[in-house]
VOGU-3710 file (C-alpha; in Angstrom, 3 decimals, decimal comma):
1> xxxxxxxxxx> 0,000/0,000/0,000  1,255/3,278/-1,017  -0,140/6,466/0,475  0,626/9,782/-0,845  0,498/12,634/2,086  -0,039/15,908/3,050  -0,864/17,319/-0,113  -1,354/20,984/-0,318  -4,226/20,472/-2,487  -5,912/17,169/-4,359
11> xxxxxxxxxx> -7,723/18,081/-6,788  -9,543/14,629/-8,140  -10,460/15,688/-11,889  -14,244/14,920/-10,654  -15,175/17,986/-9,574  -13,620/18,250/-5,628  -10,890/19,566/-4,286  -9,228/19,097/-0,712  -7,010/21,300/1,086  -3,952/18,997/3,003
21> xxxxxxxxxx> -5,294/15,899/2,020  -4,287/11,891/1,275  -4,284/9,849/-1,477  -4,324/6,084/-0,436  -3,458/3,372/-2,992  -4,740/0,034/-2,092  -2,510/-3,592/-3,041  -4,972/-3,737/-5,881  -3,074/-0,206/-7,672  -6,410/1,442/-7,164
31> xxxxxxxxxx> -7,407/4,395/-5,498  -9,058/3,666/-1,950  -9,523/6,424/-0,829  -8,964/10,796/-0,439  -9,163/12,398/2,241  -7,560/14,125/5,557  -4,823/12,066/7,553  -5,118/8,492/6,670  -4,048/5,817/9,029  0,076/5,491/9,051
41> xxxxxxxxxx> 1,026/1,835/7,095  2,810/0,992/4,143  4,999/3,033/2,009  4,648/7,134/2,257  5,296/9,562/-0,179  5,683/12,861/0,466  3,730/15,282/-1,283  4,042/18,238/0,740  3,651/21,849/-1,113  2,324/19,849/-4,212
51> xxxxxxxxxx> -0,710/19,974/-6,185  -1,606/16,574/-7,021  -3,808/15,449/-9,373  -4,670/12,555/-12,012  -2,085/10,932/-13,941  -2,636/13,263/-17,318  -4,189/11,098/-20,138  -2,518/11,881/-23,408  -5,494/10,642/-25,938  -3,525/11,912/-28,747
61> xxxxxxxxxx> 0,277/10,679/-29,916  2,304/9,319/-32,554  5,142/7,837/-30,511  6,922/7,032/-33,718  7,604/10,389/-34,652  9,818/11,193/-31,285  12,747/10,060/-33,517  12,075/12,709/-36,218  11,429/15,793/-34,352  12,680/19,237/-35,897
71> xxxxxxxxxx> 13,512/17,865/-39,489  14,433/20,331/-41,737  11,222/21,121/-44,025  8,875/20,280/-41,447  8,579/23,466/-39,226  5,308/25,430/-40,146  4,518/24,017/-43,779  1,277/23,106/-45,366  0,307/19,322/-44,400  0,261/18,543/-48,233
81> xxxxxxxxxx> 4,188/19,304/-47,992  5,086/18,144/-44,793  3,181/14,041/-44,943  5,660/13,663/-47,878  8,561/14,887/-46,010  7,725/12,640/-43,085  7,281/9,376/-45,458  10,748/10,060/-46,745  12,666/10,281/-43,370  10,610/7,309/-42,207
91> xxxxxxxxxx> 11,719/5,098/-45,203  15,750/6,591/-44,780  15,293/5,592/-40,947  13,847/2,185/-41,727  10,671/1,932/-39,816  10,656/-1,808/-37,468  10,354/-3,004/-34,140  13,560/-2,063/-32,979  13,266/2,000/-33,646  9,674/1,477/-32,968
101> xxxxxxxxxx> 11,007/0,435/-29,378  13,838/2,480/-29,262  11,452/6,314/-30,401  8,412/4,964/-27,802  10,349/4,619/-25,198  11,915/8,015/-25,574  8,447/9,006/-25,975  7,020/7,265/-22,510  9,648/8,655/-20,947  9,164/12,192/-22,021
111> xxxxxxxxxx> 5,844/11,647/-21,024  6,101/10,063/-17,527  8,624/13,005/-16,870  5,928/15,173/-18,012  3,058/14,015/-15,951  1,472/11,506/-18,370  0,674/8,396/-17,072  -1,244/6,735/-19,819  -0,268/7,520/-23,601  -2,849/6,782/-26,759
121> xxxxxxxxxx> -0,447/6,448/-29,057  -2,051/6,276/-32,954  1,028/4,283/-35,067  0,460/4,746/-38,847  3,307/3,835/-40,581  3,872/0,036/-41,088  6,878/-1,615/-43,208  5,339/-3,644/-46,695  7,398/-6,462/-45,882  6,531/-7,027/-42,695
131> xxxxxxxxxx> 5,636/-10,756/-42,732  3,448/-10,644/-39,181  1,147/-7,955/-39,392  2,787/-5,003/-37,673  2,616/-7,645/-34,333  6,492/-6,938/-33,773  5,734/-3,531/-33,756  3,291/-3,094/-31,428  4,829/-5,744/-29,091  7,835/-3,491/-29,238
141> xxxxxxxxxx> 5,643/0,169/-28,319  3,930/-2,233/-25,251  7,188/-3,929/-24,392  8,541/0,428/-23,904  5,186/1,073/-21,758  5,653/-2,281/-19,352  9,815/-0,996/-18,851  8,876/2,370/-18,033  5,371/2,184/-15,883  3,595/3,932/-18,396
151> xxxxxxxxxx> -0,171/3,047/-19,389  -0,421/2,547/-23,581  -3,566/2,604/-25,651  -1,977/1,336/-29,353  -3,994/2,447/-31,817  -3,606/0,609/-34,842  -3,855/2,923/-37,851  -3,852/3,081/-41,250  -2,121/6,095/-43,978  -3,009/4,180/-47,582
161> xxxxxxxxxx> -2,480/0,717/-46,303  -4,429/-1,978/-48,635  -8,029/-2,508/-46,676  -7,863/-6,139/-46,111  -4,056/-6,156/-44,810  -5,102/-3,600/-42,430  -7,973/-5,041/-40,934  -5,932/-8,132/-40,418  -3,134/-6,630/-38,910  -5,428/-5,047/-36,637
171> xxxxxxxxxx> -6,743/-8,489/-35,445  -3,528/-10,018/-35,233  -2,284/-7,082/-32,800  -5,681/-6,897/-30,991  -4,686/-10,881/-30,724  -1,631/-10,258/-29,447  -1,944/-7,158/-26,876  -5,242/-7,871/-25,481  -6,645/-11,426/-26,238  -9,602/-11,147/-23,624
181> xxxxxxxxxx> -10,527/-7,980/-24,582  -9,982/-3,877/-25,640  -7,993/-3,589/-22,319  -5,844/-5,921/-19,952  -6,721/-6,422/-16,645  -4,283/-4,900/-15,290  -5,444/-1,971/-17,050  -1,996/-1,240/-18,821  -2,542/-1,965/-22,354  -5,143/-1,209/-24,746
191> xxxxxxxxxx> -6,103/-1,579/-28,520  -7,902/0,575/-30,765  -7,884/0,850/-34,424  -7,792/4,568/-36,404  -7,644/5,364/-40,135  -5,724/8,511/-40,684  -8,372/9,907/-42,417  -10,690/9,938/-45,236  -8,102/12,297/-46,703  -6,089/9,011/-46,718
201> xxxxxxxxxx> -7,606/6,255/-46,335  -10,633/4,198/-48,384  -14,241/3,423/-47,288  -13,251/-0,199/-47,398  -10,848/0,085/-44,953  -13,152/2,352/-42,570  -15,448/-0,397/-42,800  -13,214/-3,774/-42,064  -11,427/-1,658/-39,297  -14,973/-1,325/-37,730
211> xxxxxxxxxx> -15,376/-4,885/-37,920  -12,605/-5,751/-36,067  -13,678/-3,460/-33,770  -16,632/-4,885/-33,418  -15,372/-8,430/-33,176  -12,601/-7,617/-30,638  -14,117/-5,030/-28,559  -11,964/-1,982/-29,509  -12,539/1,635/-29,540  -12,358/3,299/-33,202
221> xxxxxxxxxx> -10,365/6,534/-33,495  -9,443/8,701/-36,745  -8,377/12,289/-37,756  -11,159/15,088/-38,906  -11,027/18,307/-40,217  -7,458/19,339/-39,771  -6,569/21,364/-43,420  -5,516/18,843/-45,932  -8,453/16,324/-44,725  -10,945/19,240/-45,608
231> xxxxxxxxxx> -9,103/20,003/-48,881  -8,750/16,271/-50,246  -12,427/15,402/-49,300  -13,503/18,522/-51,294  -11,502/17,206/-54,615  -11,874/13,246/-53,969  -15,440/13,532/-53,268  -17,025/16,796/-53,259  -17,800/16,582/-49,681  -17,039/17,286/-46,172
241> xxxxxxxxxx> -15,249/14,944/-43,969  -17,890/14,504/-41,628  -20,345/13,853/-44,312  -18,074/10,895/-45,445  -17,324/9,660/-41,792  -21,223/9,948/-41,229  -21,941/7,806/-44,273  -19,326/4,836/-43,552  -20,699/4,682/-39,742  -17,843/6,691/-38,476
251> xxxxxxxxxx> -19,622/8,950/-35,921  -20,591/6,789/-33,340  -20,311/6,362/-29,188  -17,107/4,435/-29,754  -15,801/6,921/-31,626  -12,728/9,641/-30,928  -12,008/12,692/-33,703  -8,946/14,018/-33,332  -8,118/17,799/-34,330  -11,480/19,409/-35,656
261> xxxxxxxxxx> -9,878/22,188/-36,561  -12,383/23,106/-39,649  -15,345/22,555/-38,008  -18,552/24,888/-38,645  -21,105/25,442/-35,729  -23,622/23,370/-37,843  -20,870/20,527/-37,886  -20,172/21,299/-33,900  -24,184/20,484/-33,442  -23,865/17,824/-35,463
271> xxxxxxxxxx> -21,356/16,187/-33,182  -23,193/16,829/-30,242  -25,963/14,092/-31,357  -23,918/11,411/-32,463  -21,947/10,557/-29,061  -18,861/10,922/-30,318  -15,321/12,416/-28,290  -13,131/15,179/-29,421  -9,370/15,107/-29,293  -8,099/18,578/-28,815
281> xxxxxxxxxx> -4,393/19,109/-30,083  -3,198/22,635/-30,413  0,412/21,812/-29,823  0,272/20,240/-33,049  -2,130/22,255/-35,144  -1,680/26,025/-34,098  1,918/26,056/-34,719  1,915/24,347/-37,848  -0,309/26,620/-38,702  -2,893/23,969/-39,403
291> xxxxxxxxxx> -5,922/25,286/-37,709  -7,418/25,323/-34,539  -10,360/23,470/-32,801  -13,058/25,346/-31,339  -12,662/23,033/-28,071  -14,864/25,503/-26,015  -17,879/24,986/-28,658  -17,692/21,539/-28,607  -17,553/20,740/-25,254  -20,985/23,205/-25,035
301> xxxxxxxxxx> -22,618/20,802/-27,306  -21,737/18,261/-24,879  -18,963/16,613/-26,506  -16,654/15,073/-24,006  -13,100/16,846/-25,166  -9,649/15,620/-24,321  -6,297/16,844/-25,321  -2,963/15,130/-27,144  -0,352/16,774/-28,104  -0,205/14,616/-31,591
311> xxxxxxxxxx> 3,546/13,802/-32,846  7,013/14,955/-32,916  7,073/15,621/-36,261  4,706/18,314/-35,616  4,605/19,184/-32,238  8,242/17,651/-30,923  7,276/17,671/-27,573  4,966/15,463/-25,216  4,044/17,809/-22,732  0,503/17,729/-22,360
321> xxxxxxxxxx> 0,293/19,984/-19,653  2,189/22,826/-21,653  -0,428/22,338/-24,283  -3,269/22,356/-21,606  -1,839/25,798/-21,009  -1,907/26,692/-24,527  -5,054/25,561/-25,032  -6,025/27,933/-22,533  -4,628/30,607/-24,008  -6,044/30,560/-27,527
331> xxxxxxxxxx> -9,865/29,373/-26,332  -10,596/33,097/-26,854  -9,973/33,575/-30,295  -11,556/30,246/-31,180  -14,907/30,517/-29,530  -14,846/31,629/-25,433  -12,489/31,914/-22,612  -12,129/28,782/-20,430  -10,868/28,365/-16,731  -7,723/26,497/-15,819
341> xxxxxxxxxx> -9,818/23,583/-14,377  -11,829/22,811/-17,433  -8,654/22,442/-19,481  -7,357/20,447/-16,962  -10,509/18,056/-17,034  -9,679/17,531/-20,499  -6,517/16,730/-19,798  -7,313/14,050/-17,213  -11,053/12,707/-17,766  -12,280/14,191/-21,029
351> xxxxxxxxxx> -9,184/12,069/-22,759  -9,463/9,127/-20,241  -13,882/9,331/-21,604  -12,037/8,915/-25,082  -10,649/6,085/-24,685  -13,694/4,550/-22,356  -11,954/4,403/-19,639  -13,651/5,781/-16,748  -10,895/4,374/-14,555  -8,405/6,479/-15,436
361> xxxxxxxxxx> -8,204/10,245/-15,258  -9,868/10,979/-12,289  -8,632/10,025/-8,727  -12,302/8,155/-7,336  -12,046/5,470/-5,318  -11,864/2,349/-7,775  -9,941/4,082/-10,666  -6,434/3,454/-11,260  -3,972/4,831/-8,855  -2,179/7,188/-11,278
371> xxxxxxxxxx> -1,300/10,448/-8,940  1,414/13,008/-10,386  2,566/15,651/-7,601  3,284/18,897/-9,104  5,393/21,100/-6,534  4,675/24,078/-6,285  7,024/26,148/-3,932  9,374/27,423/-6,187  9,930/31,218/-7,429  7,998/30,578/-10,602
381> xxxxxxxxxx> 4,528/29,718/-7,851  5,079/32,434/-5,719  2,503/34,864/-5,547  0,231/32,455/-7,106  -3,379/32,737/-5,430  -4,641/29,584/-6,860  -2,498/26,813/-7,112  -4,747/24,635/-9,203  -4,888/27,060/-11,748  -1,572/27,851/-11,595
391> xxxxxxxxxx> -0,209/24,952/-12,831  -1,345/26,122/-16,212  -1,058/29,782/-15,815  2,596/29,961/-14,227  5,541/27,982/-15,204  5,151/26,621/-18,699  8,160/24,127/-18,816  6,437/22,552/-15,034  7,460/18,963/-14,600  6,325/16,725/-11,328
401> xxxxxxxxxx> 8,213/16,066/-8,381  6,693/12,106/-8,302  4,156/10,502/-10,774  2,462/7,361/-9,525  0,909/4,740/-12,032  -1,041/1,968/-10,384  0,193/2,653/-6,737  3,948/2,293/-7,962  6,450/5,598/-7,971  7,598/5,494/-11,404
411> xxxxxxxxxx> 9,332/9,183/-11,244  10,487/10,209/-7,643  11,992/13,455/-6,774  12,124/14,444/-10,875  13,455/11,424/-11,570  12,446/8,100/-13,725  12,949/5,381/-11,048  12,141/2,594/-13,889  14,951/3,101/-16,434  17,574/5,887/-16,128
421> xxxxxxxxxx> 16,236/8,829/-18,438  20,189/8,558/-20,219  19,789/5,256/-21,217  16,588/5,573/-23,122  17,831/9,157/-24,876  20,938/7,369/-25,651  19,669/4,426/-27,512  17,611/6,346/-29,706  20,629/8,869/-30,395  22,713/6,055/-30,988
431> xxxxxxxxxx> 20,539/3,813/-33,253  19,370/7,327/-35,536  23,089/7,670/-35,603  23,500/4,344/-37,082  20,331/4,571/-39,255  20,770/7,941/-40,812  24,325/9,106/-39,936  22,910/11,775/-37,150  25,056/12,299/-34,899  24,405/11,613/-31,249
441> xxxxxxx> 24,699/14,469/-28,520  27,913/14,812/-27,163  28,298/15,810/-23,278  24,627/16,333/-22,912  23,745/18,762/-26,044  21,781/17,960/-29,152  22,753/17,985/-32,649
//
């Protein structure tokens, strides 16, 4: 039993918050209880002048794409120019299990260290020859989140891939990952499966990923409305995205849209009747130049939102909570101004809702024990009147002083306790070095 103790403030992600309260973690890894001075027993952590709250739930990655952050030709061009540059440094790099391993666990890590306990991470770029259905590949991304403590949802996807190879790759790994089910009992690994887009991907495929889904139990994911998904729909089929996804059975209760960034208040009601969730991922889209999704408006029409920060090739960072704070920031020029503790909410439950897991993302007793700390008692806090709020307002680079996932530390005291943070920056500077003739960072600077 772990207990974490005398918070400054718990805020639960459910709507309560308690001044100088516990967080106990039962044997099970769940939460069993919150509240003021529980019984002494078991392991202590000391959370003293933190903020704690919910593991953050990032419901929107590409893992993959840590190993190709900043490429030349990437930074703030139109999508139509930057997928191509992408494909090309993915087929130079030599996309297989072993970067796949080497990029996600850079990626966890980044995450962990950033508050993120659990990690959806949408993989859409699979090797032709790959003789086992992209299995290695996803074994590799869970055999990262089991190393590191992290939660994983792998979302098979799809960019072009033939229909029926898709479909059964997404069986096989579904198979593999999660044989009894979308989730594992444990609660650490789930499947989905996620077309790019219509912008990329055929109706057929759409439809035999939704069998699958249907057959295995999986949530369905995909990408709407960011600029080259609006443009190609227009040409391909003289339509609008939704209007496609609509007729191929793609808005649905089991279904997550990520980016929305052309979305028209028509479209916004739309998606309030269908049941559908809404990925929110200005870290990608704003700076890119992409668009940006009226998150405010959609969560009005009672759309639960969450946030990702989508790839490295686009955003190059994982840090959810920075983009919680710059999705903040921009909610008035895209529709209304919203408080610190609604973005938060999407951060934590509105992505957790996303994924369907209601045991993640909030700290209730039952969910999953994932607790991040955030300390707040340095300069950049002081004079802060509302610490909750402040951990989007002040401090923009913020990272935890201990992150908890299932009951067990996994970062203590800024620290991974799981791997040594060199070790996994160091294998994937060494193998791109190898690969691609990068050079690796030489006493502690990048190249």
């Amino acid at each position: 039993m772990l207990t974490v103790r005398d918070a400054l403030v718990v805020w639960t992600g459910t709507g309560e918050e308690q001044a100088g309260a516990d967080v106990v973690c039962g044997d099970d890894g769940r939460v069993a209880g919150v509240g003021p001075a529980a019984p002494p027993g078991g392991e202590s952590l000391d959370a003293s002048g933190c903020v704690v709250t919910p593991g953050l739930v990032n419901a929107h990655h590409h893992l993959l794409q840590t190993a190709f952050r900043t490429l030349p030709g990437t930074r703030g061009v139109p999508m139509a120019r930057w997928l191509p540059t992408m494909a090309a440094a993915y087929a130079a790099a030599g996309v297989d299990d072993e970067l796949a391993a080497a990029a996600s666990s850079a990626g966890l890590a980044e995450a962990l260290l950033c508050g993120v306990t659990t990690v959806a991470d949408h993989h859409l770029t699979w090797p032709r020859a790959a003789g086992d259905g992209g299995v290695a590949i996803a074994r590799a991304t869970a055999g990262a989140a089991h190393r590191l403590g992290a939660r994983l949802a792998f979302v098979r996807g799809s960019a072009g891939d033939d229909p029926q190879d898709a479909a059964a790759s997404a069986a096989a790994v579904a198979d593999a990952l999660v044989p009894r089910g979308g989730v594992t009992d444990d609660g650490v690994l789930q499947v989905a499966v996620g077309p790019a887009g219509v912008h990329s991907d055929r109706p057929e495929t759409f439809a035999l990923l939704a069998e699958v889904a249907a057959r295995h139990g999986l949530r369905r994911r995909t990408q709407a409305n960011e600029q080259v998904d609006v443009d190609i729909a227009a040409q391909r089929y003289g339509r609008r995205p939704l209007d496609l996804l609509d007729e191929w059975g793609w808005l649905a209760g089991d279904v997550t849209l990520a980016h929305l960034c052309g979305v028209t208040d028509a479209e916004v009601a739309r998606l309030g009747a269908t049941g559908v969730t809404a990925t929110h991922a200005p870290g990608c889209d704003l700076p890119m130049g992409w668009g940006v999704a009226p998150a405010a408006a959609l969560a009005d029409a009672g759309i639960p939102v969450g946030l990702g920060t989508s790839g490295g090739g686009s955003n190059d960072a994982g840090h959810l909570l920075a983009d919680a704070r710059l999705a903040m920031q921009v909610a008035p020029l895209a529709g209304r101004p919203v408080a610190a503790r609604e973005v938060l909410a999407w951060a934590t439950r509105g992505s957790a809702d996303g994924l369907g897991r209601a045991d993640l993302g909030r700290l209730a007793v039952g969910a999953w024990a994932d607790i991040v700390c955030w300390d707040v008692t340095g300069v950049a806090d002081a004079g802060v009147a509302e610490p909750v709020a402040g951990l989007l307002w002040a401090r923009p680079g913020r990272r935890p002083r201990h992150v908890v996932v299932g009951g067990r530390v996994v970062v203590r005291d800024g620290e991974l306790v799981t791997v040594p943070e060199g070790e996994v920056s160091g294998w994937l500077r060494r193998l791109l070095a190898d690969r691609t003739g990068r050079e690796p960072a030489r006493h502690g600077t990048a190249t």
